[in-house]
C-alpha positions as CSV (number, residue, x, y, z in Angstrom):
1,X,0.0,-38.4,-81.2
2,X,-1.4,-36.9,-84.8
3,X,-1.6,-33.7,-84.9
4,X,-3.8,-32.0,-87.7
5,X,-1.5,-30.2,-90.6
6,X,-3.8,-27.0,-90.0
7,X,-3.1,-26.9,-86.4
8,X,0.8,-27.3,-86.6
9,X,0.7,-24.4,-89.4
10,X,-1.6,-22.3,-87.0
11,X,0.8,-22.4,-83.9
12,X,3.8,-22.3,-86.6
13,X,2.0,-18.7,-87.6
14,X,2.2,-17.7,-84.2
15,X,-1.4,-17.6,-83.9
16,X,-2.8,-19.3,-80.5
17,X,-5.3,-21.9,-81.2
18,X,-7.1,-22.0,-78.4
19,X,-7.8,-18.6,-76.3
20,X,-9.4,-17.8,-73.4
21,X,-11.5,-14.9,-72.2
22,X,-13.5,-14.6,-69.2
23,X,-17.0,-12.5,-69.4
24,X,-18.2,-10.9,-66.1
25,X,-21.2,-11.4,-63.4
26,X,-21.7,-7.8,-62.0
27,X,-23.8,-7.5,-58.8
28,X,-27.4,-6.8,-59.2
29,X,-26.2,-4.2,-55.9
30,X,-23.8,-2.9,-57.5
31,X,-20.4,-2.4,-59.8
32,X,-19.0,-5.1,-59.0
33,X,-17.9,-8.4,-60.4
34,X,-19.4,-12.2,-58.3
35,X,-18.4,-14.6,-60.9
36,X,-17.4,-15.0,-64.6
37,X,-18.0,-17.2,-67.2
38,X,-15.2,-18.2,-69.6
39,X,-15.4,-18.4,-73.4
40,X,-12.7,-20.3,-75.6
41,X,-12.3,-19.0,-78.6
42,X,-11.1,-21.2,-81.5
43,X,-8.5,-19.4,-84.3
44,X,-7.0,-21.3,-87.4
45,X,-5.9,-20.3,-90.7
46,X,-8.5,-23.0,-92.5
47,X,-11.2,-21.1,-90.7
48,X,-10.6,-17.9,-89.5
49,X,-11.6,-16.8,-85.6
50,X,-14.4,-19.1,-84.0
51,X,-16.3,-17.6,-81.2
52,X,-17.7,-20.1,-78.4
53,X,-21.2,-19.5,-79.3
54,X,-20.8,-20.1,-83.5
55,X,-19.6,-23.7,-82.5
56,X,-21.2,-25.2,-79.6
57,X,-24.3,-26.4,-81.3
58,X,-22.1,-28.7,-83.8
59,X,-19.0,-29.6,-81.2
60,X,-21.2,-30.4,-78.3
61,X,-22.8,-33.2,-80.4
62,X,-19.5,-34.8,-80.3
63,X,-16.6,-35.2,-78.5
64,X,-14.7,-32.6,-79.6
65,X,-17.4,-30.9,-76.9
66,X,-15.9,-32.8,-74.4
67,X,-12.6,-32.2,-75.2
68,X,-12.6,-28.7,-75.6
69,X,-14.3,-28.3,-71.9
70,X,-11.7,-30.5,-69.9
71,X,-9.2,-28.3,-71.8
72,X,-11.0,-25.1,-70.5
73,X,-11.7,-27.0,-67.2
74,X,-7.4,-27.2,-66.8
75,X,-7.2,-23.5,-68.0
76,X,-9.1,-22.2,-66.1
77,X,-8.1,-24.1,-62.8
78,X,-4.7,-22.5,-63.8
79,X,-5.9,-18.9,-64.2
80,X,-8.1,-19.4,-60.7
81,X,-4.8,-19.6,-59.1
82,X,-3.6,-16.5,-60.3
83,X,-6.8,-14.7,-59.4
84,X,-6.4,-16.3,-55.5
85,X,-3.1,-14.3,-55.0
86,X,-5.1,-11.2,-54.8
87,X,-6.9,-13.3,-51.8
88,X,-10.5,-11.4,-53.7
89,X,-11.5,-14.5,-55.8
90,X,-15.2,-14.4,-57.4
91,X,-18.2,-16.8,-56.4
92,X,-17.2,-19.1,-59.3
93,X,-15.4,-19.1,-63.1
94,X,-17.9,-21.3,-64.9
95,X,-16.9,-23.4,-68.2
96,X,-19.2,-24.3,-71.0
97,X,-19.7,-28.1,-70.8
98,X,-21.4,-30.0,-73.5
99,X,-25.0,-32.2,-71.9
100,X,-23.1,-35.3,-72.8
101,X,-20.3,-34.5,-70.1
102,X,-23.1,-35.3,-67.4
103,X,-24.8,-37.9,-69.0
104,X,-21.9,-39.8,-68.4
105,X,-21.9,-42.4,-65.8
106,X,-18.7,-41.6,-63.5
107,X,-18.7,-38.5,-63.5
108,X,-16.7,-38.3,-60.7
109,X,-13.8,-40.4,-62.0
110,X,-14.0,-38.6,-64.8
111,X,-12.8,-34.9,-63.9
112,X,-10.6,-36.6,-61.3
113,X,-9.0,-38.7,-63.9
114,X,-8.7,-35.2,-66.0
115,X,-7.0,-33.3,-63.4
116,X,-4.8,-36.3,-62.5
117,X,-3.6,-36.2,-66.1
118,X,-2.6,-32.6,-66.2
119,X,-1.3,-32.9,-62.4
120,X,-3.4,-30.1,-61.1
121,X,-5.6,-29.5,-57.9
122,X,-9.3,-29.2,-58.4
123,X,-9.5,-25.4,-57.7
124,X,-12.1,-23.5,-55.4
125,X,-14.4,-21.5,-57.7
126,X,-14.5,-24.0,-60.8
127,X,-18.2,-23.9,-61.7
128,X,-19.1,-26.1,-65.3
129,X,-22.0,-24.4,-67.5
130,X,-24.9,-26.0,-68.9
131,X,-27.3,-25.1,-70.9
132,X,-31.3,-25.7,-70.3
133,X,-30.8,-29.1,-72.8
134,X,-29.5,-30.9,-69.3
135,X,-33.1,-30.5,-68.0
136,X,-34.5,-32.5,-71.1
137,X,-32.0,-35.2,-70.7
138,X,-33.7,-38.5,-70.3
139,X,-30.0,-40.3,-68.6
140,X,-30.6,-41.1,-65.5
141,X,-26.8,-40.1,-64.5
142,X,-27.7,-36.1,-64.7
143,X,-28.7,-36.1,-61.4
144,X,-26.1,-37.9,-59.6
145,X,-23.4,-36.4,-62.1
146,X,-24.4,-32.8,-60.3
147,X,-24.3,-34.7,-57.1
148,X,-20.6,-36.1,-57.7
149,X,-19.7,-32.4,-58.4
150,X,-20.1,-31.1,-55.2
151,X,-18.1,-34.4,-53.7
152,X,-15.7,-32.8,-55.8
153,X,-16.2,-29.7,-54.9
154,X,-16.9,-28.3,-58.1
155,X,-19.9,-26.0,-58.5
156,X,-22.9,-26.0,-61.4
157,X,-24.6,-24.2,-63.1
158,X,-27.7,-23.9,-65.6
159,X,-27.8,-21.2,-68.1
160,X,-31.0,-19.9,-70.5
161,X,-33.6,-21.3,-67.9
162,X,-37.3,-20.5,-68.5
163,X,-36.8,-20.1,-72.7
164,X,-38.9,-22.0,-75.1
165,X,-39.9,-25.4,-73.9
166,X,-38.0,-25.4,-70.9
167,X,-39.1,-27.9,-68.6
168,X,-39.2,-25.9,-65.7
169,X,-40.1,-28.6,-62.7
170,X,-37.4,-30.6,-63.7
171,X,-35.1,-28.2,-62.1
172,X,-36.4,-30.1,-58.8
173,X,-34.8,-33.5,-59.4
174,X,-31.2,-32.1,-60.9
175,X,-30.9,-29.7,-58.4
176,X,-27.9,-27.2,-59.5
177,X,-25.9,-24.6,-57.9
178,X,-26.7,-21.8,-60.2
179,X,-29.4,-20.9,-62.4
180,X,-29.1,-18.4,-65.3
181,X,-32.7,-17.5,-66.3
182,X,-32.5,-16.8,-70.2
183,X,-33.1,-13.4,-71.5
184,X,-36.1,-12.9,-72.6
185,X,-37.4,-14.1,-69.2
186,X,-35.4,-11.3,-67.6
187,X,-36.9,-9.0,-70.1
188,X,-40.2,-9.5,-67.9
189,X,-38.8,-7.9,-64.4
190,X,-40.8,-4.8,-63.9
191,X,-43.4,-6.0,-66.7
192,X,-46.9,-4.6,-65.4
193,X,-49.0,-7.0,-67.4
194,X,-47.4,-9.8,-65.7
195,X,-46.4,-8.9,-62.5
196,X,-46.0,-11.8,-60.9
197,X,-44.1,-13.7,-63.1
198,X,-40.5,-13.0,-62.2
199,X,-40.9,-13.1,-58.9
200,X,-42.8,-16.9,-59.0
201,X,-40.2,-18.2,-61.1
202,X,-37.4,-16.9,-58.9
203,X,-39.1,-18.3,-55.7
204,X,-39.6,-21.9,-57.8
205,X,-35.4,-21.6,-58.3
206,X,-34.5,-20.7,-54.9
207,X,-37.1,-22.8,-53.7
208,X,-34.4,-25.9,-54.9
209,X,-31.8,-24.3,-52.8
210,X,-29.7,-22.5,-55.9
211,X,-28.8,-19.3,-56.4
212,X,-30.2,-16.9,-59.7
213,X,-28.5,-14.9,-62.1
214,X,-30.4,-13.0,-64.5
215,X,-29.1,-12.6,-68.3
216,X,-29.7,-9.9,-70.4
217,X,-29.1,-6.0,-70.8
218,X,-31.6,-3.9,-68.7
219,X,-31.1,-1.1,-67.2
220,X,-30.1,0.0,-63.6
221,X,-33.5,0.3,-61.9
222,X,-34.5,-3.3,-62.9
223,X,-30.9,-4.1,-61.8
224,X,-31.9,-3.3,-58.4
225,X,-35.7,-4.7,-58.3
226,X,-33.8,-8.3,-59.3
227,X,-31.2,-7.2,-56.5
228,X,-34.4,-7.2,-54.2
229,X,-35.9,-10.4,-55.1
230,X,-32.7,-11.7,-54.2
231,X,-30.9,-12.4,-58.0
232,X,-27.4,-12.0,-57.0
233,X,-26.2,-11.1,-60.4
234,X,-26.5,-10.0,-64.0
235,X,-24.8,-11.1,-66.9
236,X,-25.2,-8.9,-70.1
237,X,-21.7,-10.7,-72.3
238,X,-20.5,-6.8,-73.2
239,X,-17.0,-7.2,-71.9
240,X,-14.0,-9.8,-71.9
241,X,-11.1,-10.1,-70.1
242,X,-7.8,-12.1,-70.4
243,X,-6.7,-13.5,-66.8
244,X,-4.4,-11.3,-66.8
245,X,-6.5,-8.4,-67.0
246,X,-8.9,-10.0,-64.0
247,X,-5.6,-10.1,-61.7
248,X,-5.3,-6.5,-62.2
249,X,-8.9,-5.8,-61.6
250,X,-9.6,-7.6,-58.6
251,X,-7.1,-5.7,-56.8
252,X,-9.5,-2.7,-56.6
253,X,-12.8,-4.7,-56.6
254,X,-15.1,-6.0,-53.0
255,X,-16.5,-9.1,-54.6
């Protein structure tokens, strides 16, 4: 195998190329922590630190998207491990998947074919992220990709729901886990010139049989209306952990 000069002088500089950090789902309820979404962050000495969200847009239109998810799916398996010896594990650790990973048409072989390779068990808890692009795919293999995840027993999720064009009755035929309703949808809870709007849109999700997590920083109280309309977390990407770190933690956390 070729390995890129860049990358052999990054790990030669002691420098890890590829990290992992894990960013919390806190209870609407509550302090606590139901899930958590990992981030891998990309270091080298050509180009400095790369977070997860300055490089999706350009590596998930190739397959360096692809890659760097099965690589995060293995990592993360691995660290879900750790984090079941405290016998408190979250809902689910999601990873960032590119919209081509689904449009694929095994998708089943696929992540089997992945773990096989790395000679790993597909872990309880392992979620993979989407964003709201999945619901303006035209493949015809997005729906029964979701549908081979749950054979696996691997969870989904869809993140920035509701923003800009998203085409929100869609959601009907792909049918997710998870739905992360984007920020400035959130902003609306509590919004007295459109009352309704929040809780119609979170009847519509549930309605498909998935669960809601809200994204964005508000404050306590509309914390606890979302809480009421049943929103079983909030996601507001302040913190990150190392695995590590989330062993220690769950040992004095209910999830």
């Amino acid at each position: 195998m070729d390995i890129p000069k860049e990358v052999i002088r990054t790990v030669e500089s002691g420098i890890e190329p590829l990290k992992i950090t894990y960013s919390p789902i806190n209870n609407c309820a509550g302090d606590g922590t139901v899930a958590y979404r990992a981030s891998v962050t990309v270091n080298s000495l050509q180009l400095g630190t790369l977070e997860q969200q300055a490089y999706t847009a350009v590596s998930d239109s190739s397959d360096t998207g692809i890659r760097l998810a099965e690589w995060a799916m293995i990592r993360v398996a691995r660290d879900l491990c750790k984090f079941t010896e405290s016998d408190k594990i979250p809902m689910f650790v999601s990873v960032h998947c590119p919209v081509s990973f689904a449009e694929q048409p095994d998708m089943y072989g696929r992540i089997k074919e992945i773990f096989r390779k790395y000679r790993s068990e597909i872990p309880k808890g392992l979620c993979l992220e989407f964003n709201a692009g999945l619901l303006e795919s035209e493949s015809e293999n997005v729906a029964n990709s979701l549908k081979d995840l749950r054979l696996l027993g691997v969870q989904s999720m869809i993140c920035g729901f509701g923003a800009g064009n998203c085409p929100v009755m869609k959601l009907i035929s792909v049918s997710p886990d998870t739905v992360m309703i984007a920020p400035e949808i959130t902003a609306y809870t509590d919004d007295r010139g459109k009352p309704a709007l929040i809780p119609s849109l979170l009847q519509l999700i549930k309605s498909t049989g998935a669960e809601v997590i809200a994204e964005g920083d508000i404050d306590r109280e509309r914390r606890r209306t979302l809480g009421r309309l049943g929103v079983i977390g909030i996601y507001d990407g302040k913190k990150e952990l190392t695995a590590e770190e989330i062993t220690e933690t769950v040992e004095s956390e209910d999830f």
